[in-house]
VEXROLUM-980679 format. One record per residue (C-alpha): residue in three letters; z negated, y, x negated. Coordinates in steps of 0.001 Angstrom, whole numbers, padded with zeros to 6 digits, always signed. Example, Ala and Ser with C-alpha at 12.3 -4.5 7.8 and 13.67 -1.06 7.14 Angstrom:
// residues 2
ALA-007800-004500-012300;SER-007140-001060-013670;
This chain:
// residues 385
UNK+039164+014265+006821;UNK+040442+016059+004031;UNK+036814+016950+002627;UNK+035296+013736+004215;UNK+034329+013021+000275;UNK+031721+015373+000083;UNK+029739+012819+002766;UNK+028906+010365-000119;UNK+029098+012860-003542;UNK+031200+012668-006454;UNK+030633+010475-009684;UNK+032199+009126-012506;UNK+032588+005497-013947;UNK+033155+004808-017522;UNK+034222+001433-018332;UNK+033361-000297-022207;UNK+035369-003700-022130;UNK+033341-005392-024874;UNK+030456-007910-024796;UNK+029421-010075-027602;UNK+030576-013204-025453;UNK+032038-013970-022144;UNK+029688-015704-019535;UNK+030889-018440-017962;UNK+030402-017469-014330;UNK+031846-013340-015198;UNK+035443-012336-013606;UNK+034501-008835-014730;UNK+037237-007153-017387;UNK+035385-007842-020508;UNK+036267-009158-023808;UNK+035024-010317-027260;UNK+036632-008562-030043;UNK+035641-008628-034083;UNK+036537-005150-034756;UNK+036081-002119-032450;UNK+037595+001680-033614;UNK+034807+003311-031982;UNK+035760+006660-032910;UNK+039243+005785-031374;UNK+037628+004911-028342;UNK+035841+008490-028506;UNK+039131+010028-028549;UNK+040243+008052-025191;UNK+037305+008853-023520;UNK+037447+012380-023948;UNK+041018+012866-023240;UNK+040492+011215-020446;UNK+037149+013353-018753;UNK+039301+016167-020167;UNK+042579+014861-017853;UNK+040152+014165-014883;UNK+038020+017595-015025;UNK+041187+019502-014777;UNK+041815+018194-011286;UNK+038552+018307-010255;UNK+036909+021148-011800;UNK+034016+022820-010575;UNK+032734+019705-008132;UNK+029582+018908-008839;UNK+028688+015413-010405;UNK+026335+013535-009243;UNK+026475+010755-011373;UNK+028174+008863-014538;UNK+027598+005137-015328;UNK+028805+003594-018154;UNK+029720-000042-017166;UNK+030876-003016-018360;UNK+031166-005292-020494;UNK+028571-004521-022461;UNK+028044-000637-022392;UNK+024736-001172-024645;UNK+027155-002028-027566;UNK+028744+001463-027676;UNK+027092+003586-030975;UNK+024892+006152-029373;UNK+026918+009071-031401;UNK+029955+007658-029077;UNK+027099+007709-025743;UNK+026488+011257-027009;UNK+029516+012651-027433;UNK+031383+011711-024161;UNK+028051+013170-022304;UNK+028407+016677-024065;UNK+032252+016328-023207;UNK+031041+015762-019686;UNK+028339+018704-019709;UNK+031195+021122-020516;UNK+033781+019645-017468;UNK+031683+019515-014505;UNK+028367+021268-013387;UNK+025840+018551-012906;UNK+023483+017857-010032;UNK+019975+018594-010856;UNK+018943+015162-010199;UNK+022150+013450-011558;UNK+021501+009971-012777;UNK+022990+008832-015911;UNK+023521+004527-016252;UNK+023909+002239-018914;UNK+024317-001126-018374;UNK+022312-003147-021319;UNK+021785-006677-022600;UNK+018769-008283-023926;UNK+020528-009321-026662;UNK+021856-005738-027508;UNK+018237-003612-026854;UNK+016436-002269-029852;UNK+014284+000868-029898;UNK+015689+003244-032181;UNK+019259+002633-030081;UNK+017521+003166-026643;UNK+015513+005876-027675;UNK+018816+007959-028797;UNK+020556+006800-025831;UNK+017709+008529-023828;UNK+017977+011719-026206;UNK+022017+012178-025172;UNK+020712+012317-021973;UNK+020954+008710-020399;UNK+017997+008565-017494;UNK+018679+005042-016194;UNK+019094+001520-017607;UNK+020148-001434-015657;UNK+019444-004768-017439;UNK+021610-008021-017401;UNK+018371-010554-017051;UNK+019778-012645-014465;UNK+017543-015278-015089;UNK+013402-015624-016016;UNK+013682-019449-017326;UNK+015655-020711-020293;UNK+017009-023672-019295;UNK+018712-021463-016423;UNK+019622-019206-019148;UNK+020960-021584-020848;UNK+023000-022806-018114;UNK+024159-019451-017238;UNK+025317-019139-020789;UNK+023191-016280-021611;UNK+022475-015552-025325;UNK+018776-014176-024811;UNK+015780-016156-023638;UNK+013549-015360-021456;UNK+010986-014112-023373;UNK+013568-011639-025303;UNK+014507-011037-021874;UNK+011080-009473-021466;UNK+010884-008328-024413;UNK+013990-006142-023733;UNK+012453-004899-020377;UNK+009073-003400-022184;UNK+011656-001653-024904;UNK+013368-000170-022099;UNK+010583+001090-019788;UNK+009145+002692-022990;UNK+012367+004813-023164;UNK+012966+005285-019692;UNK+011802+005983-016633;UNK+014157+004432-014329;UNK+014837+000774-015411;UNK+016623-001581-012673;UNK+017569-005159-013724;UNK+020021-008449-012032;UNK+018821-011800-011676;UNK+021184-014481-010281;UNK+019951-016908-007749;UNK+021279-019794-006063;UNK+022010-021792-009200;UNK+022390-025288-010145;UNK+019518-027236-008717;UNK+017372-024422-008154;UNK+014068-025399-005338;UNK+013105-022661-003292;UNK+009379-023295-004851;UNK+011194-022431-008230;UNK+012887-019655-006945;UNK+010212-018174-005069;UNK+007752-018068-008275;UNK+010481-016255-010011;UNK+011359-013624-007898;UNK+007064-012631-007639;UNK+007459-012788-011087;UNK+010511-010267-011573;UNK+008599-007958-008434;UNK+006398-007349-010445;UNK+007890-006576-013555;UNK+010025-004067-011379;UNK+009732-000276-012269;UNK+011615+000914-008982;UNK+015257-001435-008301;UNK+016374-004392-008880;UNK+019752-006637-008136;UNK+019723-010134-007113;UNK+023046-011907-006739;UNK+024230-014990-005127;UNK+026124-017177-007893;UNK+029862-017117-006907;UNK+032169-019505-008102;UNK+035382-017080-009043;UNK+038604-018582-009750;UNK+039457-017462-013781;UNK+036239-018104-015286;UNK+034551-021278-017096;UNK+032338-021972-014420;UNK+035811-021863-011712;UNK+037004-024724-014145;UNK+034212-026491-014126;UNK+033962-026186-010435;UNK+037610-027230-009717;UNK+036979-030425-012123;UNK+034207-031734-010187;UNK+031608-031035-012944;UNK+029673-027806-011692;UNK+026916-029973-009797;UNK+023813-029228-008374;UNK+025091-025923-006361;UNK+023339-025306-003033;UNK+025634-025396+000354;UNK+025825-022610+002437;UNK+022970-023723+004912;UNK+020206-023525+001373;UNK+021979-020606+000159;UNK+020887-018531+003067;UNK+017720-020506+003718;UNK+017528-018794-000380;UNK+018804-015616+000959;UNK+016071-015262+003677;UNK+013281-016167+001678;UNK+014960-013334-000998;UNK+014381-010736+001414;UNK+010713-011744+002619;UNK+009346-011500-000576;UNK+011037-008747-001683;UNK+010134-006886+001764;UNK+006307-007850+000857;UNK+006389-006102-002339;UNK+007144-003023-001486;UNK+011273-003700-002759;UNK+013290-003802+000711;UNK+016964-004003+000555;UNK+018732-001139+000697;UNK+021941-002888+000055;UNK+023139-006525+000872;UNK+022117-007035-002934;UNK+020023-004346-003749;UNK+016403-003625-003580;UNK+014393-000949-004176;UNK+011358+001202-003765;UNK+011913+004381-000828;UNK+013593+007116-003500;UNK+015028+004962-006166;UNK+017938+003359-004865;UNK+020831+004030-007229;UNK+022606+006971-006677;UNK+026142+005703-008063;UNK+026494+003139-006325;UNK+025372+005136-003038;UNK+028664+007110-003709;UNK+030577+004053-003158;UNK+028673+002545-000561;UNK+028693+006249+001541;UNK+032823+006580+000593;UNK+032399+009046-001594;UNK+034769+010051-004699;UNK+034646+008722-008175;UNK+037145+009038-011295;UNK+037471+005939-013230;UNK+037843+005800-016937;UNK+038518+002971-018852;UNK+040438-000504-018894;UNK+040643-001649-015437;UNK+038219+001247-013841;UNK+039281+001826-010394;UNK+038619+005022-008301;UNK+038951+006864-005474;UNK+039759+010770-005596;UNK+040515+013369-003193;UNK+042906+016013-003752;UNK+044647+018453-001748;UNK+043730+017187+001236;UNK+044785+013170+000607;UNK+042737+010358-000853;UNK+043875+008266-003615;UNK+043231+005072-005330;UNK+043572+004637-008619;UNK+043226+002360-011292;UNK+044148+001010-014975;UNK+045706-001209-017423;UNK+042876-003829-018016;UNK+043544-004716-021361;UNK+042077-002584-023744;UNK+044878-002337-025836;UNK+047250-001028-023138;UNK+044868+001216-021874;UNK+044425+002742-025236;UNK+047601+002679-025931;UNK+048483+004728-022281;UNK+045854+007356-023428;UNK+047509+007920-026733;UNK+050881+008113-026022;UNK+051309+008896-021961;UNK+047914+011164-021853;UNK+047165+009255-019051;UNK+045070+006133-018932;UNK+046077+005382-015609;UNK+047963+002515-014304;UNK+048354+003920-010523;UNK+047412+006555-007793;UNK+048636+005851-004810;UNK+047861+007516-001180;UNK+045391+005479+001272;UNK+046809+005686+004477;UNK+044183+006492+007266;UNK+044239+002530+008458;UNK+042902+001315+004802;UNK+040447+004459+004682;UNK+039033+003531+008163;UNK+039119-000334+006450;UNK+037015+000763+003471;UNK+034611+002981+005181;UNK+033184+000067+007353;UNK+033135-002686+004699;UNK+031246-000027+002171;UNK+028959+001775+004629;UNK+027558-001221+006626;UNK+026833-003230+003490;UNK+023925-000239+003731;UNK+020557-000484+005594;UNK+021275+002812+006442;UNK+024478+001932+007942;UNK+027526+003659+008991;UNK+027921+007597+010520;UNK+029793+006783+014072;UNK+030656+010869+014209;UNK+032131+010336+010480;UNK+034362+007307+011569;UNK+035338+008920+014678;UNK+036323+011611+012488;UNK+038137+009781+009913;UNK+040169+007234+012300;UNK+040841+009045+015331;UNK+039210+006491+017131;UNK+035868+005055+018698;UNK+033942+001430+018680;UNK+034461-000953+021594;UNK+031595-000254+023588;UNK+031235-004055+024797;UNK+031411-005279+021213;UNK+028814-002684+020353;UNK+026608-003605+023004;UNK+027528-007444+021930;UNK+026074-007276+018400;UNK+023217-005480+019509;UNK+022123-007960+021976;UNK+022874-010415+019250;UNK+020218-008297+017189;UNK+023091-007547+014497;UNK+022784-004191+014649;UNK+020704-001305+016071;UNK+022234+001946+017151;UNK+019933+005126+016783;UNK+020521+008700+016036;UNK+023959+008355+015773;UNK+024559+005354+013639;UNK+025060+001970+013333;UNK+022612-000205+011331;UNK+023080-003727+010307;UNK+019488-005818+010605;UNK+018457-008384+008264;UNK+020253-010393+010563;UNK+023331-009036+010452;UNK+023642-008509+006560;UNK+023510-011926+006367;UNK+026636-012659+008007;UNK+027961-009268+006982;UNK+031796-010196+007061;UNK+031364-011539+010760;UNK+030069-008131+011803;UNK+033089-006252+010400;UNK+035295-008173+012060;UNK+033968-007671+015465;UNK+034178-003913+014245;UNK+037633-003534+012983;UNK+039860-001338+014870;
């Protein structure tokens, strides 16, 4: 157990808490501000990698992503200087994969192209939508055609570009749906992202929901008539689903978010980053003030921007590993759980979900099917110790 890390690799997560305006439908830990010191911000960041690579020196990294918020609003200088900070803490992977998450409203060329010369390899694109009246809904500031616009500026800078598209929205037909997602297949370099809308409790569109005025939503019977259609179409092109939400072609899934899907470790730097690090044997959780302010503030005068690190106890690691690994096509180790609860599946309830054809078990693991993703949360359950 105490190296089980190593199964899923070892990244880092760097949170930027700004956007240019809060979406209605976001329960992320972002926020619009005026004025941003982002030469203070440099400081933070570097304190922090510095703080982080003294427990963990000499791991290798696998990955960074710079998350948000609005990443794609940071000044490439500050992009720059937190990757040369992280060249000199860690040795990197020689396929690491470096993320920034980008608007369409905050893409120009001479700002991607020096993103790409401090060593960012991989974009990932906030479209969510291909139509502006569902744009418009959303409360996205782009249209779609500076949504596309965006995209070409990108895949001239980079040769890894994923993008998000929502689905499931107000009054959206199957036929409309359907057209789109051909559309954004083949506009896809190698990945893209496709979420259900979710109505979270917090934001605009939670309000609106709770008020009665959020109409037009699909019930659960058209959202996974939506879903199934999602993954046909997807499976056709050549974009199968690697994760409950994510789809890409054989070799380009994202290699971040692998490491949390496979339980790996991660540090996690900024206001309200969360993470998971082994050390001497125990893993931890840990996260941060959200508000940028206090987490600042924690940097400056505590040298720590962390809020907590606490010990997982084996139950909540055994917990985690199932809901992480089987949202995976791949699926979950058996040997590895064995491993890391002491323990073994129910044979009956194995047997159960396969005869349901909810899973397959070969070469030592279990796989959820199509099937069984899509009523993901009833399959853990059966599952849980």
């Amino acid at each position: 157990m105490t190296e089980d890390w190593r199964n899923g690799g070892f990244g880092l997560y760097l949170h930027w808490p700004f956007c240019a305006s809060k979406c209605p439908y976001c329960d992320f830990n972002s926020h619009v501000a005026a004025e941003i010191d982002q030469s203070r911000w440099n400081r933070a960041y570097l304190s922090e990698i510095e703080r982080a690579g003294r427990e963990t020196g000499g791991r290798v990294l696998n990955s960074v992503f710079f998350g948000g918020g609005t990443p794609s609003l940071m000044e490439p200088e500050l992009v720059a200087s937190i990757l040369e900070k992280i060249r000199a803490t860690w040795p990197l992977a020689n396929d690491i994969e470096i993320t920034l998450e980008a608007n369409p409203t905050s893409i120009e060329s001479g700002r991607f192209r020096a993103y790409s010369e401090a060593g960012v390899n991989r974009v990932s694109m906030g479209m969510q939508a291909l139509n502006d009246e569902d744009l418009r809904r959303l409360g996205r500031m782009h249209t779609a055609a500076e949504g596309r616009a965006a995209f070409d500026i990108a895949r001239a800078h980079f040769n890894r570009v994923s993008f998000d598209l929502i689905y499931a929205r107000q009054d959206q037909t199957p036929e409309a749906w359907a057209t789109e997602l051909r559309e954004a297949a083949a506009m896809a370099v190698d990945h893209f992202s496709l979420y259900q809308l979710t109505i979270e409790d917090g934001t605009a569109f939670g309000a609106r929901h709770a008020a009665g005025k959020l109409r037009g939503l699909p019930d659960d019977d058209k959202a996974a008539d939506l879903y199934e259609m999602t993954q046909e179409i997807c499976e056709a092109n050549g974009l199968p689903a690697y994760e409950v939400s994510n789809h890409a072609r054989e070799g380009a899934e994202s290699l971040h978010n692998l490491i949390y899907w496979r339980y790996g470790d991660y540090v996690g730097i900024g206001p309200g980053a969360h993470g998971r690090l082994t050390l001497n044997g125990t893993r931890h959780a840990t996260d941060t003030p959200r508000a940028p302010g206090a987490w600042l503030a924690a940097v400056e005068k505590n040298g720590s921007g962390e809020a907590s690190r606490e010990a997982l106890p084996r139950e909540e690691q055994v917990t985690e590993f199932l809901l992480f690994n089987l949202r995976l096509r791949e699926g979950l180790d058996i040997a590895r759980y064995q491993a890391l609860s002491g323990a073994d599946f129910d044979p009956e309830t194995l047997n159960n979900l396969e005869n349901l054809g909810l899973i397959t078990l070969e070469q030592g693991r279990i796989c959820p099917t199509r099937a069984g993703r899509a009523v993901l949360n009833g399959v853990i359950r059966e599952l849980m110790p």
